[in-house]
Structures are given as structure tokens and as C-alpha cells.
ChimeraX commands (.cxc) that place a marker at each C-alpha (Angstrom):
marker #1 position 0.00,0.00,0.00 radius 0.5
marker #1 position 2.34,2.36,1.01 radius 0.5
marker #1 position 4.93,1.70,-2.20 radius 0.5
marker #1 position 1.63,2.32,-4.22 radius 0.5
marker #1 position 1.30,5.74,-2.53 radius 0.5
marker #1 position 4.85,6.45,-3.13 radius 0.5
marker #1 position 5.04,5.83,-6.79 radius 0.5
marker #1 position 1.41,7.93,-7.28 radius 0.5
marker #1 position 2.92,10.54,-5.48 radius 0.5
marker #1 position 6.75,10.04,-7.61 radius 0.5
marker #1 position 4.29,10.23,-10.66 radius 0.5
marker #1 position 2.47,13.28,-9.83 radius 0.5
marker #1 position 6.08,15.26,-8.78 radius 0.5
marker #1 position 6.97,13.94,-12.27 radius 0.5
marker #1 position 3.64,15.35,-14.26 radius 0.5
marker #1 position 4.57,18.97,-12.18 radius 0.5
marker #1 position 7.83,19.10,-12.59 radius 0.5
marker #1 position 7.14,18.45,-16.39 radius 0.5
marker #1 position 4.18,21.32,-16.78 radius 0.5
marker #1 position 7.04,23.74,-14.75 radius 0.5
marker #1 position 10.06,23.24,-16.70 radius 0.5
marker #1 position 8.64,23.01,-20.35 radius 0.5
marker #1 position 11.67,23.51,-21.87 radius 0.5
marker #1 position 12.85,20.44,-21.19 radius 0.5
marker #1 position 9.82,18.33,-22.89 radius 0.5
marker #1 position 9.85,16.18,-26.01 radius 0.5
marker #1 position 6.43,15.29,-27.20 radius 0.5
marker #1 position 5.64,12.68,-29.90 radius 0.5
marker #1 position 2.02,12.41,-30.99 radius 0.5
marker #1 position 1.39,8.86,-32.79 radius 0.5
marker #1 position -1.83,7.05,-33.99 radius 0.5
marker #1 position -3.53,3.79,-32.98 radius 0.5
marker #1 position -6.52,2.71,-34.29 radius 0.5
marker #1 position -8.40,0.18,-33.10 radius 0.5
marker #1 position -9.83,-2.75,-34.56 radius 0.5
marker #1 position -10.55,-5.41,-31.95 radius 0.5
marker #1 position -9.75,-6.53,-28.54 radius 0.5
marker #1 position -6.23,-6.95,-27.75 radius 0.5
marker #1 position -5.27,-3.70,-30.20 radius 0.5
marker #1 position -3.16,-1.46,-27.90 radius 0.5
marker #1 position 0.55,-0.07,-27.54 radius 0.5
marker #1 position 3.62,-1.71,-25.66 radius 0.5
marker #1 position 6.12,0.39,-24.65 radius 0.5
marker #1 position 9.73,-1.38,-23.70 radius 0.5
marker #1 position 12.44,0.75,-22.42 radius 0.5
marker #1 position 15.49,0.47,-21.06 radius 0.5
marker #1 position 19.06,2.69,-19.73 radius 0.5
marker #1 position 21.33,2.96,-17.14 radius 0.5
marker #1 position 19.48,5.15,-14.43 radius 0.5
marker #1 position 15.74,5.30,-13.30 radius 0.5
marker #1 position 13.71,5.90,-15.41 radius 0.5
marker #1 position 10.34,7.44,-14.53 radius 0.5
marker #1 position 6.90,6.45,-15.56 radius 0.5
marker #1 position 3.68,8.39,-15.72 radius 0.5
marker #1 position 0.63,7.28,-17.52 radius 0.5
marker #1 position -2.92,8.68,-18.45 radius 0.5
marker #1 position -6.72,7.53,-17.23 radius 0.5
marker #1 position -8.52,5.44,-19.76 radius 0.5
marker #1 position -12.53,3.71,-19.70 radius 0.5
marker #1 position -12.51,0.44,-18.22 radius 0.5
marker #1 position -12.84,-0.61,-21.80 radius 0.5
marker #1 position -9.02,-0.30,-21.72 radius 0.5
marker #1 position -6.04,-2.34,-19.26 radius 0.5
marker #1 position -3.22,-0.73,-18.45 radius 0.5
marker #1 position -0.26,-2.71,-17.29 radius 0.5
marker #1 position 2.86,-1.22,-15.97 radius 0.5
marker #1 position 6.49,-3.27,-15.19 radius 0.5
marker #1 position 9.87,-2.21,-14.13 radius 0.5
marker #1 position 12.85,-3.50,-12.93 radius 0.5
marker #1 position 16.76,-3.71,-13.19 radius 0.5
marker #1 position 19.10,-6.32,-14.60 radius 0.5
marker #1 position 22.71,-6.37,-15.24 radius 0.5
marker #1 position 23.64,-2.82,-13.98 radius 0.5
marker #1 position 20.47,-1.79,-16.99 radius 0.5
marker #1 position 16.98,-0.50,-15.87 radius 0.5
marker #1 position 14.31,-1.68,-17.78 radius 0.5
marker #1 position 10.78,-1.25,-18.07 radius 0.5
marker #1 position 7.72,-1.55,-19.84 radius 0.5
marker #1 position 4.19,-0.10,-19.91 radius 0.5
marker #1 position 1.45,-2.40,-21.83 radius 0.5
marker #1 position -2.31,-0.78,-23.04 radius 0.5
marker #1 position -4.45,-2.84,-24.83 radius 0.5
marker #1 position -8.51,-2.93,-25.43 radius 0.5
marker #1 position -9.73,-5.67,-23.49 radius 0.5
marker #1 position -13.84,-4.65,-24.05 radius 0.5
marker #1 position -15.62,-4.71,-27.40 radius 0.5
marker #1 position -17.60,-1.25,-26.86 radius 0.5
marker #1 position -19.84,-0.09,-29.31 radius 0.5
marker #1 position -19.98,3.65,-29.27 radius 0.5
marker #1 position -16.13,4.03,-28.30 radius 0.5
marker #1 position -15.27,7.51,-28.95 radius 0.5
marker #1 position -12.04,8.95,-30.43 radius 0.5
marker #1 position -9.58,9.43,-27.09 radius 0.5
marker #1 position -5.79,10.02,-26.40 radius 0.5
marker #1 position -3.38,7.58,-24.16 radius 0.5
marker #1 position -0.36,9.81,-22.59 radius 0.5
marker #1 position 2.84,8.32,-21.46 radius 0.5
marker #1 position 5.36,10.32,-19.47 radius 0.5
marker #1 position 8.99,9.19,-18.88 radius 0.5
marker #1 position 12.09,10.79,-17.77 radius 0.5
marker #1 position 15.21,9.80,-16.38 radius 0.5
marker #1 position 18.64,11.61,-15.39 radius 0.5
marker #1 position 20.52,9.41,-18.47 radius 0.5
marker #1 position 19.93,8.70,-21.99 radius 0.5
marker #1 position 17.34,5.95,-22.76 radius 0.5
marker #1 position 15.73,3.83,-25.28 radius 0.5
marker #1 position 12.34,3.44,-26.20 radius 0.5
marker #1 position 10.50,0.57,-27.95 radius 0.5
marker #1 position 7.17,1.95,-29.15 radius 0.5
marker #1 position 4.78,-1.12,-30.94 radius 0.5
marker #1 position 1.37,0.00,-31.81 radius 0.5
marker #1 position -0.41,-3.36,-32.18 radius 0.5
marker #1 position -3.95,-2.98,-34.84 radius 0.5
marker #1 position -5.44,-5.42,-36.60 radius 0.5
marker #1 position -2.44,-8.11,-35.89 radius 0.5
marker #1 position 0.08,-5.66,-37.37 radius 0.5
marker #1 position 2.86,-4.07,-35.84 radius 0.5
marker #1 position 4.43,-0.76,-36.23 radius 0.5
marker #1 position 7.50,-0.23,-34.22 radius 0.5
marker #1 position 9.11,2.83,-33.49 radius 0.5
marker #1 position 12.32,3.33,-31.88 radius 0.5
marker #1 position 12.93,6.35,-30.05 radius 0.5
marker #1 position 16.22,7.80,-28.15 radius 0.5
marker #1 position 15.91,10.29,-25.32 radius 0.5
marker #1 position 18.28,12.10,-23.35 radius 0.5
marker #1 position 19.42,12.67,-19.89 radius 0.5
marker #1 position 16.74,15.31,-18.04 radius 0.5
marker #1 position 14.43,15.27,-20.76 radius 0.5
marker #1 position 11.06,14.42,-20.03 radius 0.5
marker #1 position 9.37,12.50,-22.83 radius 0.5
marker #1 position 5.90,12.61,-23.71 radius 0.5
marker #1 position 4.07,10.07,-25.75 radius 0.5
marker #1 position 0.85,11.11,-26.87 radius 0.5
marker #1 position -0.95,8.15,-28.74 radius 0.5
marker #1 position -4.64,8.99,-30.37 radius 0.5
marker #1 position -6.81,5.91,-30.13 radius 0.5
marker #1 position -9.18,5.57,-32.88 radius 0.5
marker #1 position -11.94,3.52,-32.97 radius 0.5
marker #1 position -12.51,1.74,-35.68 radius 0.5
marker #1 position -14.13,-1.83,-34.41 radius 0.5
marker #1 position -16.99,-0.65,-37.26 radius 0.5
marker #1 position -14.09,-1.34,-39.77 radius 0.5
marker #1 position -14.71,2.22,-41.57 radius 0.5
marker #1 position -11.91,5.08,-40.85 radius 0.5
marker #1 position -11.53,8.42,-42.38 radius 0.5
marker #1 position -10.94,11.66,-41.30 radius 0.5
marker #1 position -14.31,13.64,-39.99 radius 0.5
marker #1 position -13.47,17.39,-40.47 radius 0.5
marker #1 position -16.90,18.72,-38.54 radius 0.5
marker #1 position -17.02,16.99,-35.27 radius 0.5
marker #1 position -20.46,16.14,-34.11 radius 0.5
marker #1 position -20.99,16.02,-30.35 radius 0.5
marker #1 position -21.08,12.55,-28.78 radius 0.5
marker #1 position -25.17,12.91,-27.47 radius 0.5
marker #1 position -25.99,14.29,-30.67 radius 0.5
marker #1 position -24.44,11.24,-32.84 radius 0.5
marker #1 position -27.10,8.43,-34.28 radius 0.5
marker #1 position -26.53,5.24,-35.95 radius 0.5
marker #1 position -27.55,5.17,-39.40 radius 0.5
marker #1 position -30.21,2.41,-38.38 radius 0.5
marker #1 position -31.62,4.42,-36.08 radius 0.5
marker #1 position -32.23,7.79,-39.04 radius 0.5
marker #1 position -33.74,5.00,-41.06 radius 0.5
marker #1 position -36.43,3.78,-38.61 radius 0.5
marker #1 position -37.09,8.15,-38.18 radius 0.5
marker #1 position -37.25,8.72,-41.41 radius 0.5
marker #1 position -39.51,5.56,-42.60 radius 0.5
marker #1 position -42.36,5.96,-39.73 radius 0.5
marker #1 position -42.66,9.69,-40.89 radius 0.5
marker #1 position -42.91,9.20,-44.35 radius 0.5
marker #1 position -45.55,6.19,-44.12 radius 0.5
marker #1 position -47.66,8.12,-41.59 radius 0.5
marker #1 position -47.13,11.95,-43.74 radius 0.5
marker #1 position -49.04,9.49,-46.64 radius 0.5
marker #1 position -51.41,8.24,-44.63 radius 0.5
marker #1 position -52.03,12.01,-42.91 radius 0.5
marker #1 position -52.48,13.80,-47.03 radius 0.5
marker #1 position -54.53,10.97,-47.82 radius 0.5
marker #1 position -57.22,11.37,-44.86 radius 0.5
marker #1 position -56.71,15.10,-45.34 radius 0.5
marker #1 position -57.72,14.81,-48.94 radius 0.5
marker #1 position -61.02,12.52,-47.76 radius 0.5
marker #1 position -61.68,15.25,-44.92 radius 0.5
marker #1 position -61.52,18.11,-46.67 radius 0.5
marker #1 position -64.29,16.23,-49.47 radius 0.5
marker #1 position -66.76,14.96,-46.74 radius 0.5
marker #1 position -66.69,18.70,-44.26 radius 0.5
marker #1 position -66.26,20.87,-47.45 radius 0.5
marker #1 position -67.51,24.03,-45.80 radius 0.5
marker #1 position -66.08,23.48,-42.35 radius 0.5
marker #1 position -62.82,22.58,-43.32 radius 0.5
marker #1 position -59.76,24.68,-43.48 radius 0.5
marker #1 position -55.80,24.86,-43.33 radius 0.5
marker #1 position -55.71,24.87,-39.89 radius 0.5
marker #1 position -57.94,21.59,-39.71 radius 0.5
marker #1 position -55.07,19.80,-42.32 radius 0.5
marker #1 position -52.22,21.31,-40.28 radius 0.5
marker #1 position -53.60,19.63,-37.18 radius 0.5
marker #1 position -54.33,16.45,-39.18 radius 0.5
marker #1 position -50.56,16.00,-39.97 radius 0.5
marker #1 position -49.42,16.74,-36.97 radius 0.5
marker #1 position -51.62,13.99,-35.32 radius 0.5
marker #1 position -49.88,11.86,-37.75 radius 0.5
marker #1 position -46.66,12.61,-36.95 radius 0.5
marker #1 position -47.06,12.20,-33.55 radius 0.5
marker #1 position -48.38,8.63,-33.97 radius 0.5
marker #1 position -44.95,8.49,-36.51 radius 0.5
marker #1 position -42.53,9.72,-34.12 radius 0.5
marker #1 position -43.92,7.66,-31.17 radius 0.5
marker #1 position -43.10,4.28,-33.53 radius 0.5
marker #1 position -40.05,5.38,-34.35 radius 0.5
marker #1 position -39.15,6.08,-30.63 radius 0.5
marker #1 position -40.16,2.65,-29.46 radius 0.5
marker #1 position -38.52,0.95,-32.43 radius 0.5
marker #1 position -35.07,2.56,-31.82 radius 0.5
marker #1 position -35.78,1.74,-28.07 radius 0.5
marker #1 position -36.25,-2.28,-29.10 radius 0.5
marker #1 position -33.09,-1.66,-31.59 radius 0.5
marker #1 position -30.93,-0.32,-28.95 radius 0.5
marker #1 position -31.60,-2.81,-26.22 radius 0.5
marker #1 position -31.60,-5.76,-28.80 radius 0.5
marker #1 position -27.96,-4.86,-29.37 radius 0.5
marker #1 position -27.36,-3.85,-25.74 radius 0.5
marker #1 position -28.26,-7.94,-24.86 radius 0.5
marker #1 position -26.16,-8.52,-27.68 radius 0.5
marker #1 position -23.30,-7.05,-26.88 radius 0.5
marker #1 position -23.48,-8.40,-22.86 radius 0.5
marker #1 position -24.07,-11.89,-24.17 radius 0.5
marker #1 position -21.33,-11.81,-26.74 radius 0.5
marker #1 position -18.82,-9.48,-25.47 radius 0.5
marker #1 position -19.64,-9.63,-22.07 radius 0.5
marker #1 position -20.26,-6.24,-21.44 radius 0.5
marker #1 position -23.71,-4.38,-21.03 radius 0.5
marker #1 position -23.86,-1.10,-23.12 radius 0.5
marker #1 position -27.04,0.38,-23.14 radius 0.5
marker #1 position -26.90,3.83,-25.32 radius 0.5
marker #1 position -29.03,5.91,-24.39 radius 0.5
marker #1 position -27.27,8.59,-26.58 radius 0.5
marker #1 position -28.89,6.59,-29.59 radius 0.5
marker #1 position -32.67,7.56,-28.29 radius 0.5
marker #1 position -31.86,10.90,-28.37 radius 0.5
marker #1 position -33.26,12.06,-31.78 radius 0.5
marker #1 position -35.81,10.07,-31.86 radius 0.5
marker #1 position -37.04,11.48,-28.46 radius 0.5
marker #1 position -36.72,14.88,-29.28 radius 0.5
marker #1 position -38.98,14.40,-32.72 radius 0.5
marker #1 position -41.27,13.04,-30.44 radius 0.5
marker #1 position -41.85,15.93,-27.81 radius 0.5
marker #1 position -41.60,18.41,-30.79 radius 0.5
marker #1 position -44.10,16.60,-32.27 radius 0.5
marker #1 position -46.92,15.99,-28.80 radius 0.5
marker #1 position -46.32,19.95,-28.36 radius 0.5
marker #1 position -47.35,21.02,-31.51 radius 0.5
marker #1 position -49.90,18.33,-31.08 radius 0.5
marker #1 position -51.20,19.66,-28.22 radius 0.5
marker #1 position -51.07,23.69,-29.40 radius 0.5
marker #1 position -53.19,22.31,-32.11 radius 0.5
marker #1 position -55.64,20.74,-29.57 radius 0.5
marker #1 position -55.72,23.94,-27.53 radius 0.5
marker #1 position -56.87,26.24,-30.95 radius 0.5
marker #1 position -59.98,23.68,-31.19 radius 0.5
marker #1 position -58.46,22.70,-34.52 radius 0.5
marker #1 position -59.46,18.70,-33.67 radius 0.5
marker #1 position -63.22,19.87,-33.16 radius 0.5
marker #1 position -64.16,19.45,-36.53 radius 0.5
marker #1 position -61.76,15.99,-37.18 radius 0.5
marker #1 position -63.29,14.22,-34.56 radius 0.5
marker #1 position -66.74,14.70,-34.48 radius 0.5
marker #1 position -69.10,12.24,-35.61 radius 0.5
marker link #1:1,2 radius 0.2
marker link #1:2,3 radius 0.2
marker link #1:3,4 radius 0.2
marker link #1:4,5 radius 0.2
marker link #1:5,6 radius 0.2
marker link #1:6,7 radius 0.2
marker link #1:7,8 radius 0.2
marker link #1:8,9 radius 0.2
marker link #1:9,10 radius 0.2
marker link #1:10,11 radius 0.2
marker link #1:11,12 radius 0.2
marker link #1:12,13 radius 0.2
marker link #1:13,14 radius 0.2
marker link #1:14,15 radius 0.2
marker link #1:15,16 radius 0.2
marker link #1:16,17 radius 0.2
marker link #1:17,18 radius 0.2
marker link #1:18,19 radius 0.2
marker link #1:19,20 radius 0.2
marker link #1:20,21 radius 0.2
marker link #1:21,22 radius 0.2
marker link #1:22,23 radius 0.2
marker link #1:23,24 radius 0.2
marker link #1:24,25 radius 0.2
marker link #1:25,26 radius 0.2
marker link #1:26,27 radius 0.2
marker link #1:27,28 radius 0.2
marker link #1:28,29 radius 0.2
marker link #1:29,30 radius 0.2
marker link #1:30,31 radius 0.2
marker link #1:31,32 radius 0.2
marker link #1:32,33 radius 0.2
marker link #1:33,34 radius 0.2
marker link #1:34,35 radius 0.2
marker link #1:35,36 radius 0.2
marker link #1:36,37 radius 0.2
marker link #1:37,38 radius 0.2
marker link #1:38,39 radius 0.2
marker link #1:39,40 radius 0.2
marker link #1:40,41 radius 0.2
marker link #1:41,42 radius 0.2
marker link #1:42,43 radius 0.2
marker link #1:43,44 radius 0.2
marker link #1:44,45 radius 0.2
marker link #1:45,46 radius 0.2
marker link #1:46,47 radius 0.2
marker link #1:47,48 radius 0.2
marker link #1:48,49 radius 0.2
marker link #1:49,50 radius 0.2
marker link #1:50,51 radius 0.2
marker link #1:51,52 radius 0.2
marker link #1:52,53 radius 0.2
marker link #1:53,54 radius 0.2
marker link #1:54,55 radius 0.2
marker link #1:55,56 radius 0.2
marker link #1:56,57 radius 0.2
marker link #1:57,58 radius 0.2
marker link #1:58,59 radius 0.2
marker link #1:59,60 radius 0.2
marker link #1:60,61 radius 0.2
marker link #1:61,62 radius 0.2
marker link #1:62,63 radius 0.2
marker link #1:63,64 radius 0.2
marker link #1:64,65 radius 0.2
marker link #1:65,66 radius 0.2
marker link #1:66,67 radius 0.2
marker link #1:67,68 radius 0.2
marker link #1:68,69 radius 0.2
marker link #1:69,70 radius 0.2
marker link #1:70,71 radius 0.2
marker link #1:71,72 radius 0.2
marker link #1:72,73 radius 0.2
marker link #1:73,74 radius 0.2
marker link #1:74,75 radius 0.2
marker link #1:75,76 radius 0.2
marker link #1:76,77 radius 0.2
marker link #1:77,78 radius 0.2
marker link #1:78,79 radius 0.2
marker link #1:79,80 radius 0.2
marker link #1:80,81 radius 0.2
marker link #1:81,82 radius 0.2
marker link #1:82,83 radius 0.2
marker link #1:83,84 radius 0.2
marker link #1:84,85 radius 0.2
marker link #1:85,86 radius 0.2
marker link #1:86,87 radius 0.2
marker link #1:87,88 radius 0.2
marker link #1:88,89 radius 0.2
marker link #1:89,90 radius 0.2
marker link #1:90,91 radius 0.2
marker link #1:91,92 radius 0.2
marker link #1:92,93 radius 0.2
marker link #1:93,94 radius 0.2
marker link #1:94,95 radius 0.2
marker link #1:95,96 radius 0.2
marker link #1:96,97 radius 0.2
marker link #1:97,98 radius 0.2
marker link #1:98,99 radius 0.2
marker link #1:99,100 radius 0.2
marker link #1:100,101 radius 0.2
marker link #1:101,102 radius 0.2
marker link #1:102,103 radius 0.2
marker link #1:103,104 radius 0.2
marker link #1:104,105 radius 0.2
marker link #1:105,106 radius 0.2
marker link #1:106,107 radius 0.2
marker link #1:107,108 radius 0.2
marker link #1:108,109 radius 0.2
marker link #1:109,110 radius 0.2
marker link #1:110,111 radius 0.2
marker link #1:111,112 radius 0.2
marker link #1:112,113 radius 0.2
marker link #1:113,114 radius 0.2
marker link #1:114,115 radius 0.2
marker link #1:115,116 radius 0.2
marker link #1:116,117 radius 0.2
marker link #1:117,118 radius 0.2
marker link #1:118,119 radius 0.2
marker link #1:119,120 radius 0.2
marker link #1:120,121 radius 0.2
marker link #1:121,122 radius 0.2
marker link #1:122,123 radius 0.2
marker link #1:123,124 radius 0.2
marker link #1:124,125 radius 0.2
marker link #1:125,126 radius 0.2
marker link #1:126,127 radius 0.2
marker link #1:127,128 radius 0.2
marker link #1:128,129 radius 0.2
marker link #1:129,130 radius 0.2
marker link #1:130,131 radius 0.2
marker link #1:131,132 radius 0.2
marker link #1:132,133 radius 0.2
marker link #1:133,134 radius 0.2
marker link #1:134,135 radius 0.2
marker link #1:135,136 radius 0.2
marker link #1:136,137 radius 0.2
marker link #1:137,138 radius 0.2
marker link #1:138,139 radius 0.2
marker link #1:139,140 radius 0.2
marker link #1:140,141 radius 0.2
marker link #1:141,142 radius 0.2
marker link #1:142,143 radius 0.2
marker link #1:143,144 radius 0.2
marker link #1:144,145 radius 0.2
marker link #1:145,146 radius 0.2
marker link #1:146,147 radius 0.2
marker link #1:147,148 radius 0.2
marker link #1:148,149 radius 0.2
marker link #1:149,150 radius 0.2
marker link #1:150,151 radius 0.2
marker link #1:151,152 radius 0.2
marker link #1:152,153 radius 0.2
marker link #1:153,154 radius 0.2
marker link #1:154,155 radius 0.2
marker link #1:155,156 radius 0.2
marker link #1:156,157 radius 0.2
marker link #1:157,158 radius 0.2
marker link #1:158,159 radius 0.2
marker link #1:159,160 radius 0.2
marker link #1:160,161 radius 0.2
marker link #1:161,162 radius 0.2
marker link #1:162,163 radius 0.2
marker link #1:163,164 radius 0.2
marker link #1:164,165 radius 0.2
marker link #1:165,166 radius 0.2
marker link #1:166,167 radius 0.2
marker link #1:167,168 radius 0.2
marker link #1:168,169 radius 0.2
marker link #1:169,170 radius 0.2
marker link #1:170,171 radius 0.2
marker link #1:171,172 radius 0.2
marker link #1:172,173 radius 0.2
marker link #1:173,174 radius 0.2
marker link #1:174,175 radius 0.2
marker link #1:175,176 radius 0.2
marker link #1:176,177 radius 0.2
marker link #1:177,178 radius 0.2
marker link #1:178,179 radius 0.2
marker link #1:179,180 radius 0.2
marker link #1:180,181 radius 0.2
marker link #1:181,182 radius 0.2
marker link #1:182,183 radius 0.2
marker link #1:183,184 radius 0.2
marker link #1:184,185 radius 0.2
marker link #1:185,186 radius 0.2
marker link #1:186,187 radius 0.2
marker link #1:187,188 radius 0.2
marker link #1:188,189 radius 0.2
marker link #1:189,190 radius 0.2
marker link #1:190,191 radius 0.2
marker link #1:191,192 radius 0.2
marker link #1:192,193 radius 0.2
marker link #1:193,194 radius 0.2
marker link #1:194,195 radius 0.2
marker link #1:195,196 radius 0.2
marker link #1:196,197 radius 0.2
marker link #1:197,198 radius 0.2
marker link #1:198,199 radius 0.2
marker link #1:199,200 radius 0.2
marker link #1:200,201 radius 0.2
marker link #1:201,202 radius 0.2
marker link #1:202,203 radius 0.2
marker link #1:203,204 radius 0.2
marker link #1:204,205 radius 0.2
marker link #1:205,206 radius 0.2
marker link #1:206,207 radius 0.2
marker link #1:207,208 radius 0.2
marker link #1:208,209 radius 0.2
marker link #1:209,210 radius 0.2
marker link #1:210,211 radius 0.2
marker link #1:211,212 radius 0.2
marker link #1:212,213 radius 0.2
marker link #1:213,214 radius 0.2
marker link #1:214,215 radius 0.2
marker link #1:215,216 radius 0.2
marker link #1:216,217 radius 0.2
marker link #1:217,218 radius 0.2
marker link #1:218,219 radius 0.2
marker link #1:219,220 radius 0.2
marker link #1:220,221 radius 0.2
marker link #1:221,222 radius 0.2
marker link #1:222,223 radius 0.2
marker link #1:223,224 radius 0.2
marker link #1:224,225 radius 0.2
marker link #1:225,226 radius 0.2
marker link #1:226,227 radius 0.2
marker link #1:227,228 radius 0.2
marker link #1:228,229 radius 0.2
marker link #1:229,230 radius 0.2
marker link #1:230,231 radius 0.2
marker link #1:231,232 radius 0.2
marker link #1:232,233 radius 0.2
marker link #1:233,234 radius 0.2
marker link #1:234,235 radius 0.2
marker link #1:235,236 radius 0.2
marker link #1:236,237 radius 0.2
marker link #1:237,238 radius 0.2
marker link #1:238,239 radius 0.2
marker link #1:239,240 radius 0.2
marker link #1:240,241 radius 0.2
marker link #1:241,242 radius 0.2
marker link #1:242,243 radius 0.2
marker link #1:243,244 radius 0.2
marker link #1:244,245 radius 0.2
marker link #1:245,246 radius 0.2
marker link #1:246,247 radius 0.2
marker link #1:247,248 radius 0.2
marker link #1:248,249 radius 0.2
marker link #1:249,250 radius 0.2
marker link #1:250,251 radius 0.2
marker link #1:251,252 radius 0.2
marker link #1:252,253 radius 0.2
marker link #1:253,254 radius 0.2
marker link #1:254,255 radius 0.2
marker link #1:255,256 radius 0.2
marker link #1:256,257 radius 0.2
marker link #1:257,258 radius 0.2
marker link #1:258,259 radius 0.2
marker link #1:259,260 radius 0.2
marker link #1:260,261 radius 0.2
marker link #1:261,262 radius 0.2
marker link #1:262,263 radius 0.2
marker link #1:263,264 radius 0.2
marker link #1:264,265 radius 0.2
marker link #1:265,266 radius 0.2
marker link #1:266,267 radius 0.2
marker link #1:267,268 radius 0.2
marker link #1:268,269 radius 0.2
view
């Protein structure tokens, strides 16, 4: 316990002391993108002196594994981060690895996706504080490209789940101009456009409310799906968003229309 509390506290001198004296940092930004479980980075290194270690917080979704130790007068070392949970909705994130030491050292870098290996070897000198910045990008969906406007997580939806939106509204918008059509022949006189308004709207209310149950089943189905294959429960909520928010748009306007007696006419006998 207490050599735990000693090496947090050795780690968080290091982070300070690294913020303070700027000067003497080396960054290295590299990419990792992620395919499956077991994608990840090992870092080996090794010198003559202590060398240091200070790593970032990831999701549980991620292990990160940390050895040291010295051998024939040589320290060595080596920090391992690999995805051990398949998570659906894994969002773009950053690993950071800190080292410094009082000698030169080597550095080992293998980025491990999709069973290949890129290794790069790095040299770092005496009083220099390293920092390894690796971008983890998710791409267990097996598409990857650039995305120049960045959407905020909450906002994002599945293309499954625009499709179910999109179909309920269109088949109940048809049904809605085809009853407003038949309305507006049988109550010629006593018809008007704020009679069809309130017509469509009913409709897509009854549209919207489909659409929210149906991404509800879609997103639990592969929440049960995901704990029985992967072994880890991910219900997104996120992915009900839309859906929800078409729906209350929709049961206000629903209910303004009820308020300016616009229903009168539609629904009596």
C-alpha cells in the first residue's frame, strides 16, 4: 500500500515538474486505431538510471499494465495498453505516457492494430522528459476516415436508427395527405388549413412515437447482444436521443393544435 502511494505521489512530482520546466519536454504524438480486442501499444524501455513512468486515465474498456525492474547494472521497463472490451460507441480518445530519467534511454514503441505491428524506436536524453501522446481511434466498425466537422457525442445516431425516423414519418405523412384529402371532401364548408395542419401533426405524432419505441427495441436488442457476446452491457441511451426529441416536438405542436380547437371538426361524428 504504502509503495503504491509512493510511486502515485513520484508520478504526480513527475507530471509537475514536467508542466514547470517546459523547456525540457519532447512530445511525440502517434496514432492507434483500433480494430478489436487486444489492439493497444507496448512500450519497452530500457538505460542505465531510473527511469520514470507516468501514464494517463482510460474507460474500463481499456487495461493498463505497468512493469519495471533492473538487470545487469540496466533498468528496464515496460508499460502495456491494450482494449480488453468490445464497446460499441467508443469515442475517439488520447493515451499519454510520461517518462524521464537523469541518463539517456531507449524506447520501444509497438502500436499493435489489426495483428500488425508498427514499431518505433525512439532515443531520449538525460533530463528530458518524454511525452508520448498516442490517439486511439476507434474503428471496431471497420470504416476510418478523417471527420473534419465533429459532431458532439449525445448528438451522434446510428444510421439504423435515421432509417427507422425517417420511414415511420414518411408512411404516416401518406397516410395524414390521404385522410386530409377525404376530410376536406366529406366537411367541405367546415374545413380549413388549420384543420389539415392539425391532421398532420396527429400523424406525426403517432410516426414519431413508432419510431421512438422501435429505436428503443433496436438499442436494447444490441445492448443484450453485446453483454451476451462481449460480455459487457452497453445500453446507449445517446442513440434515443433524436428520436425522443422528434417526439416531444411533435406531442407539443400536437397539443397547441388541440388547444386552438383545430381537432373539433376531425373528430366529431
Amino acid at each position: 500500500m504504502l509503495a503504491s502511494v509512493l510511486i502515485k505521489c513520484l508520478g504526480l512530482t513527475l507530471y509537475v515538474l514536467t508542466l514547470i520546466n517546459l523547456a525540457n519536454v519532447m512530445t511525440v504524438q502517434l496514432d492507434v486505431v483500433l480494430t478489436g480486442l487486444n489492439d493497444g501499444v507496448l512500450i519497452e524501455y530500457y538505460g542505465n538510471d531510473y527511469i520514470h513512468v507516468l501514464t494517463s486515465g482510460l474507460s474500463d474498456a481499456f487495461s493498463v499494465d505497468v512493469f519495471s525492474g533492473s538487470s545487469s547494472e540496466q533498468y528496464r521497463g515496460r508499460v502495456y495498453m491494450k482494449l480488453t472490451k468490445y464497446v460499441v460507441n467508443l469515442t475517439d480518445t488520447s493515451f499519454i505516457v510520461v517518462l524521464y530519467s537523469v541518463s539517456p534511454y531507449v524506447i520501444n514503441v509497438s502500436r499493435v492494430s489489426s495483428n500488425n505491428v508498427l514499431v518505433d524506436i525512439l532515443k531520449s536524453p538525460g533530463n528530458v522528459s518524454l511525452q508520448l501522446m498516442f490517439r486511439l481511434v476507434n474503428n471496431l466498425s471497420g470504416v476510418y476516415g478523417s471527420q473534419r466537422i465533429q459532431i458532439p457525442p449525445y448528438l451522434k445516431a446510428p444510421l439504423w436508427n435515421i432509417a427507422i425516423i425517417i420511414a415511420s414519418l414518411i408512411m404516416f405523412t401518406a397516410t395524414a395527405v390521404l385522410d386530409v384529402r377525404d376530410y376536406s371532401q366529406v366537411k367541405k364548408d367546415r374545413w380549413g388549413i388549420g384543420e389539415s395542419i392539425a391532421l398532420v401533426v396527429r400523424y406525426l405524432t403517432y410516426g414519431s412515437l413508432i419510431a421512438f419505441l422501435g429505436a428503443a427495441i433496436v438499442t436494447f436488442g444490441l445492448a443484450m447482444y453485446s453483454s451476451l457476446v462481449y460480455y459487457t452491457f452497453n445500453f446507449e441511451v445517446s442513440w434515443l436521443l433524436t428520436p425522443f426529441l422528434i417526439l416531444v416536438i411533435n406531442a407539443v405542436t400536437y397539443y397547441l393544435c388541440k388547444w386552438r380547437g383545430w381537432y373539433d371538426v376531425i373528430d366529431e361524428e
